[in-house]
C-alpha positions in Angstrom: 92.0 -43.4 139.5 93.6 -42.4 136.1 97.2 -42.6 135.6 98.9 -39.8 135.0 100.1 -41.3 131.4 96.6 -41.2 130.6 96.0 -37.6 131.9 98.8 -36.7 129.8 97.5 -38.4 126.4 93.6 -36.8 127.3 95.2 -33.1 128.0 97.4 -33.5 124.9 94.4 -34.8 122.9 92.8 -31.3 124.3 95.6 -28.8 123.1 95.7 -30.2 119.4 91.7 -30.0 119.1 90.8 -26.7 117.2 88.1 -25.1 118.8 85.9 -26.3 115.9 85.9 -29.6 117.1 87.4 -29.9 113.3 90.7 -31.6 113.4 91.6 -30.8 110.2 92.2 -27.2 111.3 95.1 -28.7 113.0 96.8 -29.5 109.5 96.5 -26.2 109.1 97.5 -24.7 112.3 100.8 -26.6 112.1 101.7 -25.0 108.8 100.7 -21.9 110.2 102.8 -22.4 113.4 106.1 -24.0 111.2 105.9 -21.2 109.4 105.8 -19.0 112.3 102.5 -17.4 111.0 104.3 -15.2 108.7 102.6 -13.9 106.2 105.0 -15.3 103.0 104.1 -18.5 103.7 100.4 -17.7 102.3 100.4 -20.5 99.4 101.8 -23.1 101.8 98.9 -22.6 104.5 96.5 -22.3 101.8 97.3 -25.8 100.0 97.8 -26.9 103.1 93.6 -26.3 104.0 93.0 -27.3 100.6 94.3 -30.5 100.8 92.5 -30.9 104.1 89.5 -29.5 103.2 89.4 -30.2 99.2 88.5 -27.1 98.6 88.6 -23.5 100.0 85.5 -22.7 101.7 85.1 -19.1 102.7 85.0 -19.8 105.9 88.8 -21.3 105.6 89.6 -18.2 103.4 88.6 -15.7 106.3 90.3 -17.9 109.0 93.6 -18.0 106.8 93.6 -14.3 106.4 92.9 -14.2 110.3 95.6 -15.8 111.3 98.3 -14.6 108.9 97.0 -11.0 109.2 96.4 -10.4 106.1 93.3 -8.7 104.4 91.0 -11.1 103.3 90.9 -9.4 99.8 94.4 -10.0 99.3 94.1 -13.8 100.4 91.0 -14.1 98.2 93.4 -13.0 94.9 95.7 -15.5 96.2 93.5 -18.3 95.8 91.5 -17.3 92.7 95.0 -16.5 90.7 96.4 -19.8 90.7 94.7 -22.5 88.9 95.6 -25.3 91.3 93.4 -23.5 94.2 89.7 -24.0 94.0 86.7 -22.7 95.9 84.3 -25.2 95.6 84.4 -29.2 96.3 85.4 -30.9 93.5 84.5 -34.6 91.8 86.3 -37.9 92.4 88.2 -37.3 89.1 89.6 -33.9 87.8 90.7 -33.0 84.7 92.5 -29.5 83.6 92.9 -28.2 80.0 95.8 -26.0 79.6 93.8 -22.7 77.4 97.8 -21.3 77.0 98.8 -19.7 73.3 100.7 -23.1 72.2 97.5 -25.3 73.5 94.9 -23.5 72.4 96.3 -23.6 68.7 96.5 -26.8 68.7 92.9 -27.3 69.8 92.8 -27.2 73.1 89.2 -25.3 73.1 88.2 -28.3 71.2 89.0 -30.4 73.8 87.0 -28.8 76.5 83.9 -28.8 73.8 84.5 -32.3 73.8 84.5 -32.7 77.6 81.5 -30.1 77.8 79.2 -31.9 75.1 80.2 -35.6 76.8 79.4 -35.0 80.4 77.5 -31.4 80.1 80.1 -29.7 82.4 81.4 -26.4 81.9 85.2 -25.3 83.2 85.1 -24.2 86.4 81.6 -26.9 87.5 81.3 -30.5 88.6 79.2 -32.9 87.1 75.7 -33.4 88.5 76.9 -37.1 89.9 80.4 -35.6 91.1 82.3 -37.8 89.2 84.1 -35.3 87.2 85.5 -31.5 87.4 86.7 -29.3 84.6 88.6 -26.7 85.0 90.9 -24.6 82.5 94.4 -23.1 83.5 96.5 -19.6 82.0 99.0 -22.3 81.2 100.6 -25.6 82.4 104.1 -24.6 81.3 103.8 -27.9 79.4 104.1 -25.7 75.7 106.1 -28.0 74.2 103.7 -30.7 74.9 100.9 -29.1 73.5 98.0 -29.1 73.7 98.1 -30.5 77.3 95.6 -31.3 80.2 96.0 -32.7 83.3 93.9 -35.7 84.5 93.8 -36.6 88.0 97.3 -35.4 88.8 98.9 -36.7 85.5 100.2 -34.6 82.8 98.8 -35.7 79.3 100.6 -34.5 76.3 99.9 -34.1 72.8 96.0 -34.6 73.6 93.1 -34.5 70.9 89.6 -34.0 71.6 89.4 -38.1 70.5 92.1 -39.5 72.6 91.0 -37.1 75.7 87.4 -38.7 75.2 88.5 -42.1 75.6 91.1 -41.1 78.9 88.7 -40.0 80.5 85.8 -42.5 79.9 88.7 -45.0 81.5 89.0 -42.8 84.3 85.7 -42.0 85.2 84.1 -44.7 83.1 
């Protein structure tokens, strides 16, 4: 016979499964619930499923919208207005080039030629290999730094198209 510890832990295990069998949904449905599924706390949930998910699948769109009560248009806007969202899995290295007024004068397009000619990946793709995403943002808020890009979660200031070139060969080499 089972001790009742163990019925415990097995009926506990039972109320945190989602009923995907995913248990990364329950990431998500802890931010929902800490929140108290209001509908402000949008941009938490949603990094939240990002991070568990590495990208935001339609599927996780329309369950977010679900659950906060929102219309999926509006949480759709949500996730395609902020550069740091994405909707499709991205490579084991990412890199962002800042396209803002300050960067782009000081070559930033250049940079993402660069970047484009080197591994034949356009912003917004992923290499065929999955090595390596590029993306372009509105602006980093980095201005003074110009031009700046962001390379697997470190800010890079002052870049060229040369010096970028040679970061990113070390990163993704």
């Amino acid at each position: 016979m089972a001790s009742p510890t163990a019925a415990v832990r097995t009926k506990r295990r039972a109320d945190d499964e989602h009923p995907s069998g995913d248990p990364r949904f329950a990431l998500i449905d802890r931010t929902l619930k800490r929140f108290q599924y209001q509908q402000d706390a949008l941009i938490e949930v949603l990094h939240t499923a990002q991070e568990a998910f590495g990208f935001l699948s339609d599927d996780l769109l329309i369950y977010v919208a679900h659950q906060l009560k929102l219309p999926l248009s509006w949480v759709y806007g949500v996730a395609t207005f902020y550069h740091f969202f994405t909707l499709k899995p991205q490579g084991q290295h990412n890199c962002i080039v800042c396209m803002g007024t300050a960067c782009y004068v000081k070559r930033a397009a250049e940079i993402v030629a660069a970047l484009q000619k080197e591994y034949g990946v356009a912003p917004g793709e992923t290499t065929r290999d999955g090595l390596l995403s590029l993306a372009t943002a509105r602006c980093l808020g980095s201005c003074g730094l110009a031009p700046v890009l962001v390379l697997d979660g470190e800010v890079l200031p002052r870049e060229t198209p040369e010096g970028t070139l040679a970061r990113v060969k070390q990163q993704v080499g």
